[in-house]
C-alpha positions, 0 to 999 in steps of 0.5 A, a space after each residue: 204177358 203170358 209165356 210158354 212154360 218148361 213142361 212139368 208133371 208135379 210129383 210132391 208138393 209140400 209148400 212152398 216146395 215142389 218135386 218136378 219131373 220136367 219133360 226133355 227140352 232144347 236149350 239157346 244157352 250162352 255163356 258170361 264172366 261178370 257177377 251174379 247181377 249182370 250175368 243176366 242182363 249180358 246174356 240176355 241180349 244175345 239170346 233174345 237176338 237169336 230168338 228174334 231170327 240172328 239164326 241161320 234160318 232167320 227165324 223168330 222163335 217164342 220167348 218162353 219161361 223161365 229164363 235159367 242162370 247156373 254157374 259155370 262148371 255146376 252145369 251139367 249140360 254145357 259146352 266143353 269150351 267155356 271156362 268161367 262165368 255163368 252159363 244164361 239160357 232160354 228154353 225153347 218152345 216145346 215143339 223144337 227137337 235138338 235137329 229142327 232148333 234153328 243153328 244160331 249165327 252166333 258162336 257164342 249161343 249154344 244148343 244142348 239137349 236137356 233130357 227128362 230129369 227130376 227138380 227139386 224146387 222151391 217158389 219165391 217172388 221178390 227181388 233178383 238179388 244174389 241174396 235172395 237167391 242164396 237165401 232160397 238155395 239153403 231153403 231148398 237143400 235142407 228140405 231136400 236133405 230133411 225128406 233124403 233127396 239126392 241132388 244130382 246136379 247143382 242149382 239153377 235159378 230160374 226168372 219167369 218175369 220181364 225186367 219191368 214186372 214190379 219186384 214184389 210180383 215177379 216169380 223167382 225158383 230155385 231147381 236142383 236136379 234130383 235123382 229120382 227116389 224109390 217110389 216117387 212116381 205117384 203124380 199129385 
């Protein structure tokens, strides 16, 4: 099942980590309480009825990858009313500006406005386990300490596969916004 991507151009590629500088993109996010585990699968179908036209245009959107999961009050990007939890968001499809995304019915799924920015990431497959992801953050926030990269925002773990896709095949990543460093602006 191949989906529309988040739009990148590859800045440093070290294996298996990676310098992104991602295209400025629209967010459908909603915000959960509940653990690392359920907080996908509670927000999950909420944004997937967005998506399927529970919007005030009635409008069926693409289902794009990834499917990003970021603590609360690590956001850099979410809606001042929330408190607690995690904030689950889709991106949409490249083609939608902030002003043309349908409004959602739902009060509770928010549109934000994610401008260009700079990841540091780093490409794992295996299970969607809280571990597995704190196993990979430490990864990637050494090397970016170790090549003397700045973070400028804290992780967001991003899923790329459905549910049904066998563990060991599924794509997970870790991305940590980044300030860009003098003179990486070479693409590779």
């Amino acid at each position: 099942m191949a989906s529309q991507e988040a739009k990148f151009s590859l800045l440093v590629k070290e294996m298996p980590f990676e310098v992104r500088e991602y295209e400025r993109h629209v967010l459908a996010q909603t915000q959960v309480n509940g653990d690392f585990s359920e907080a996908g699968k509670q927000a999950f179908g909420r944004l997937f009825r967005y998506i399927s036209g529970h919007n005030l245009s009635q409008q069926k959107i693409t289902m794009t990858a990834p499917v990003t999961q970021q603590q609360e009050g690590q956001q850099q990007h979410s809606p001042s009313q929330a408190s607690g939890g995690w904030w689950v968001s889709f991106i949409m499809p490249a083609e939608f500006q902030l002003a043309d995304t349908p409004q959602p019915k739902n009060a509770s799924v928010h549109l934000q406005e994610v401008p260009t920015q700079q990841m540091a990431v780093i490409r794992y497959s295996g299970s969607w386990s809280e571990a597995s992801y704190n196993i990979h953050k430490r990864k990637l926030e050494t090397w970016l300490q170790s090549k003397g990269y700045q973070a400028s925002g804290e992780a967001i773990w991003a899923r790329y596969n459905p549910p049904f896709t066998l563990w060991f095949l599924r794509r997970n990543e870790v991305l940590i916004p980044i300030a860009m460093p003098p003179g990486l602006t070479k693409k590779v």
